[in-house]
C-alpha positions as CSV (number, residue, x, y, z in Angstrom):
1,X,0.0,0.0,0.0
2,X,1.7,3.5,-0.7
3,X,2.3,5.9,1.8
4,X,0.4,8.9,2.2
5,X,-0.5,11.9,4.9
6,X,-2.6,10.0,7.5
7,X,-5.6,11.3,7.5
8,X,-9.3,10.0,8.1
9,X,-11.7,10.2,4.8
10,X,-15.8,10.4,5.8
11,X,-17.8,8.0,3.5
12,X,-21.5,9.4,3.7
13,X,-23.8,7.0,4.7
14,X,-26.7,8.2,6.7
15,X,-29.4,8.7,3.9
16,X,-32.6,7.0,3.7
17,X,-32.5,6.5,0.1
18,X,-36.3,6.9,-0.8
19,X,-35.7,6.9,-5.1
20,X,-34.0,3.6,-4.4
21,X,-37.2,1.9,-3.0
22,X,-38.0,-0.4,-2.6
23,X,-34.5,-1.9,-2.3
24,X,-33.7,0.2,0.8
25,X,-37.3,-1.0,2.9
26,X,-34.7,-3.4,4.6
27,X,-31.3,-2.4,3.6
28,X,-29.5,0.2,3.5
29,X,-28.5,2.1,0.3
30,X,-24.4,2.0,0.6
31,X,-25.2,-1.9,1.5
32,X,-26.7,-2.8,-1.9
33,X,-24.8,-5.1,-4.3
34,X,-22.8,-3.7,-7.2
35,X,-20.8,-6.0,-9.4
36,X,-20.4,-8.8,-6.3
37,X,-19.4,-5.9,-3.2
38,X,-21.6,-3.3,-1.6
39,X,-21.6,-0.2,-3.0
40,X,-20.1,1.9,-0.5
41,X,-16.7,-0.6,-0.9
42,X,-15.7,0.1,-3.9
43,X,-14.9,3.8,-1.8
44,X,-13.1,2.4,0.8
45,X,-11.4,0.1,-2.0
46,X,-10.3,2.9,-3.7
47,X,-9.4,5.0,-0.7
48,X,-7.5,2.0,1.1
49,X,-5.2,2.1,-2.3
50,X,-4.1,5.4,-1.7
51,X,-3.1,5.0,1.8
52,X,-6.0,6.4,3.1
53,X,-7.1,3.4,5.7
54,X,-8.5,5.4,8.4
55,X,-12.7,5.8,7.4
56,X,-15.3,7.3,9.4
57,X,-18.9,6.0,8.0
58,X,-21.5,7.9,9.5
59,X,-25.1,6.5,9.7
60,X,-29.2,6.8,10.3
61,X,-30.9,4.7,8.1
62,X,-30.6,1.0,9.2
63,X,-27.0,2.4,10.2
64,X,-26.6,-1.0,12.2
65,X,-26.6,-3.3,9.4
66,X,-23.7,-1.0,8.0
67,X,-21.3,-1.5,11.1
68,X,-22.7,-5.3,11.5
69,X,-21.4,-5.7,7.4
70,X,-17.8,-4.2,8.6
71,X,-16.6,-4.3,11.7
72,X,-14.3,-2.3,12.9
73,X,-11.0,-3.6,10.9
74,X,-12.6,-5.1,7.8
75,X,-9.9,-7.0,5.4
76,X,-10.5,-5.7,1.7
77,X,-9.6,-7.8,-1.1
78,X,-6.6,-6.1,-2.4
79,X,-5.9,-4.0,0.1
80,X,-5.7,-5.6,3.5
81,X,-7.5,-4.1,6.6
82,X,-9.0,-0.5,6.9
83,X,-9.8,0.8,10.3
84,X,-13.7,2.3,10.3
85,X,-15.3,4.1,13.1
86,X,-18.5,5.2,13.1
87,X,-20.6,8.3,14.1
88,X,-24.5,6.8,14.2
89,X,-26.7,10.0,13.9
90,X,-30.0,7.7,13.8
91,X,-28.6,6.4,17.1
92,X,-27.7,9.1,18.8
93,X,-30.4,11.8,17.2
94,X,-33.1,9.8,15.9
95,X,-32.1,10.4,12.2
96,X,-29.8,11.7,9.8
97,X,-28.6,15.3,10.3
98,X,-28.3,16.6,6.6
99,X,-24.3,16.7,5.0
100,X,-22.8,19.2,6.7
101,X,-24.6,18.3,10.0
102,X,-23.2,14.9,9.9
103,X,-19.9,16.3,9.3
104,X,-19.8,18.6,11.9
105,X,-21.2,15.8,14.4
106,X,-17.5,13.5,13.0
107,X,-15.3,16.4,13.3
108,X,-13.8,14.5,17.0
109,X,-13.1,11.7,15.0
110,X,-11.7,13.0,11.7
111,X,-9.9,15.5,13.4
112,X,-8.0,13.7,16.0
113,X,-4.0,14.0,16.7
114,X,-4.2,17.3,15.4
115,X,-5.2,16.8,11.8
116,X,-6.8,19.5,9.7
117,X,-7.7,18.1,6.3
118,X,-9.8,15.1,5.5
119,X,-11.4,13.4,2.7
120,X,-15.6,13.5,2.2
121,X,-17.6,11.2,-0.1
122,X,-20.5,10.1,-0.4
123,X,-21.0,6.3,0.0
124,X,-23.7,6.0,-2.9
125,X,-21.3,7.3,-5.7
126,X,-19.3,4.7,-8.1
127,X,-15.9,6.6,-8.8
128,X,-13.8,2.8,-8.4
129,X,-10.7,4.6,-10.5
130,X,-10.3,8.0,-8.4
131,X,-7.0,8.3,-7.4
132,X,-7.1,9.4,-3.6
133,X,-3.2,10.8,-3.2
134,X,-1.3,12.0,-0.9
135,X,-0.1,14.9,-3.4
136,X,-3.4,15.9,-3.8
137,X,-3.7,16.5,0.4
138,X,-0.5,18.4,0.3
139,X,-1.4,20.5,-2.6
140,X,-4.5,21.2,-0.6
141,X,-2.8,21.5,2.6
142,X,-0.7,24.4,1.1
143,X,-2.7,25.6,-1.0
144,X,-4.5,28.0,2.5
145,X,-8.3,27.2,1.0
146,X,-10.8,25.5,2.8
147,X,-12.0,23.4,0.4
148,X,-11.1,21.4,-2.6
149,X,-13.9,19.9,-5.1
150,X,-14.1,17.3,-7.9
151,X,-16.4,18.6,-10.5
152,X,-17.4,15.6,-13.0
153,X,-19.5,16.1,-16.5
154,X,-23.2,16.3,-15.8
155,X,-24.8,13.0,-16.2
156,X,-27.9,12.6,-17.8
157,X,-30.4,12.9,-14.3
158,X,-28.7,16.2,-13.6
159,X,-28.5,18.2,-17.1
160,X,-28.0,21.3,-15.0
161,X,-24.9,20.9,-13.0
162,X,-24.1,22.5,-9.9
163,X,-20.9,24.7,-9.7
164,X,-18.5,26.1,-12.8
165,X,-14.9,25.5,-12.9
166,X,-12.9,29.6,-13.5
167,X,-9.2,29.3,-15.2
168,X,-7.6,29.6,-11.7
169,X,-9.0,26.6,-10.8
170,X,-11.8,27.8,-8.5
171,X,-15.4,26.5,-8.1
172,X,-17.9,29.3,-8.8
173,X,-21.8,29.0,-8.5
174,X,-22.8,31.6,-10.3
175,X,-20.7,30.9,-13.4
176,X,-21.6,28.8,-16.6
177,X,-21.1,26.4,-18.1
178,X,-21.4,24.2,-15.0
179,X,-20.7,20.8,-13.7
180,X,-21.5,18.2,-11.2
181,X,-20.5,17.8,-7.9
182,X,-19.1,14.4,-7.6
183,X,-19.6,14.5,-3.9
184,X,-15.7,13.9,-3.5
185,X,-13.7,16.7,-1.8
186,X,-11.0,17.6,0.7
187,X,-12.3,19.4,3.3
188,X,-10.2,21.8,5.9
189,X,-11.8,21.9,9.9
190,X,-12.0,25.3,9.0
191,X,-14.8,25.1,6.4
192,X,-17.1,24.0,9.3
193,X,-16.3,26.8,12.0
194,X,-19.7,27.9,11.2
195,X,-21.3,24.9,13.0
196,X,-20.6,23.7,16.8
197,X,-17.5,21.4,17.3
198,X,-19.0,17.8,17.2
199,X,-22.8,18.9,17.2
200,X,-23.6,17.9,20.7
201,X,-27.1,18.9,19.7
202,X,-27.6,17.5,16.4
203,X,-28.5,20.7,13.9
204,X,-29.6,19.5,11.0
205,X,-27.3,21.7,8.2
206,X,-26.6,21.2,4.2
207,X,-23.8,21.3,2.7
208,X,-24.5,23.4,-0.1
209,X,-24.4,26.8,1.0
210,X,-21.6,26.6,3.4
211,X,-20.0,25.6,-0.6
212,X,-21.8,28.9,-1.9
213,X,-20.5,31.3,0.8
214,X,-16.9,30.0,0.7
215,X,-17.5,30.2,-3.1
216,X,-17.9,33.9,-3.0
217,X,-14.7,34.4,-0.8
218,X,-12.7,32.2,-3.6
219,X,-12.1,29.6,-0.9
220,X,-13.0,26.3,-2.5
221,X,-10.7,25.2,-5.5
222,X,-12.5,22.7,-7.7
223,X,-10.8,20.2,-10.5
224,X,-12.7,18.1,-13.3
225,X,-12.9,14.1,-12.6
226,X,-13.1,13.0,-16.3
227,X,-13.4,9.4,-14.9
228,X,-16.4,6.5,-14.4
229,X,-18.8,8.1,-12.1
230,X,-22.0,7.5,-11.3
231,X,-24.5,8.8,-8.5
232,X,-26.5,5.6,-7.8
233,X,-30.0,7.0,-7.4
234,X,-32.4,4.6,-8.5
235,X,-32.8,1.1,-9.2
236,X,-32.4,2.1,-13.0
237,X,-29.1,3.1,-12.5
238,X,-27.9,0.6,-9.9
239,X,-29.2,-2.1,-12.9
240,X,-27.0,-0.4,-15.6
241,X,-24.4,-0.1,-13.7
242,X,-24.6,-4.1,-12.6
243,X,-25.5,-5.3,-16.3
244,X,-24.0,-2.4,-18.5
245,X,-25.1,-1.9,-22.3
């Protein structure tokens, strides 16, 4: 496994994943089968190949069948063991606490032994050929923003995009022509000042326009992911995806 900075990625997985009924009645969605593995392990695949070993998973919906599948130090194939914790919001709050909620609520665990930086996906999104590098967290690391972004062509479901990429490199909401939000980023401590350390009291809080506010300051960097990606929304998609054209 290569070396890299050692810091924890978040893989999102607290949503009740109502377009992908009826398959998540008794399942969670980052649980469901894709090509043989669940879903949400072709993230920690990829992550566990860059270094990155340490995930946080956080969870509502039937979170318990999530930590039941894992464990605590799962052996991937390929990659060995990856350590996961876990930040249960439908334990601890009754349900899940919106994006940036439920990153606020892991901040003690992604932020431990003085770490700043750390990866957030979302556990629902096929990306198994992003490269999770260390360069990238150093480049981010120096770089003094608060956020960095993958951007990937709009797919079909989502014509409009969400943020545009400028020529420095910066994402930009107001801009055209615009692209999708693969739900990958690096994310500085920082970015989340606006929400109480660990969310003793479970705010519920999107994500979205903390991204537009730090947006306007020119604190979020963005890139385009020209690789496979797919948000797996519905059972349409997790069908192409299994038995592709």
């Amino acid at each position: 496994m290569p070396s890299a900075a050692p810091i924890a990625a978040l893989i999102l997985a607290a949503g009740r994943g109502e377009r992908m009924r009826p398959l998540t009645d008794a399942c969670p969605k980052p649980l469901l089968s894709l090509r043989g593995k669940p879903l949400m392990q072709w993230s920690m695949e990829a992550l566990a190949r860059g270094g990155f070993a340490d995930v946080v998973v956080n969870t509502a919906w039937l979170g318990k069948q999530i930590e039941q599948r894992f464990g605590t130090a799962p052996v991937l194939p390929g990659v060995g063991a990856v350590q996961v914790r876990y930040s249960h919001e439908g334990q601890d709050f009754g349900g899940a606490l919106e994006t940036a909620g439920g990153i606020a609520r892991a901040l003690p665990l992604l932020c431990g032994h003085g770490q700043q930086v750390f990866w957030v996906l979302a556990g629902d999104v096929y990306a198994p050929d992003f490269a999770f590098s260390a360069e990238a967290v150093q480049a981010f690391a120096a770089s003094g923003r608060r956020a960095h972004i993958w951007l990937v062509p709009n797919p079909p479901q989502h014509p409009g995009g969400d943020f545009a990429l400028t020529t420095q490199g910066l994402a930009d909401h107001r801009a055209q022509p615009r692209y999708t939000y693969s739900t990958i980023g690096l994310y500085h401590r920082a970015f989340f000042d606006a929400l109480p350390w660990g969310n003793p009291q479970g705010l519920k809080a999107p994500l979205a326009p903390l991204l537009r506010a730090a947006m306007d300051n020119s604190d979020v960097s963005a890139e385009l992911y020209p690789g496979p990606w797919a948000d797996v929304g519905t059972p349409e998609r997790l069908a192409q995806l299994e038995h592709p054209a």
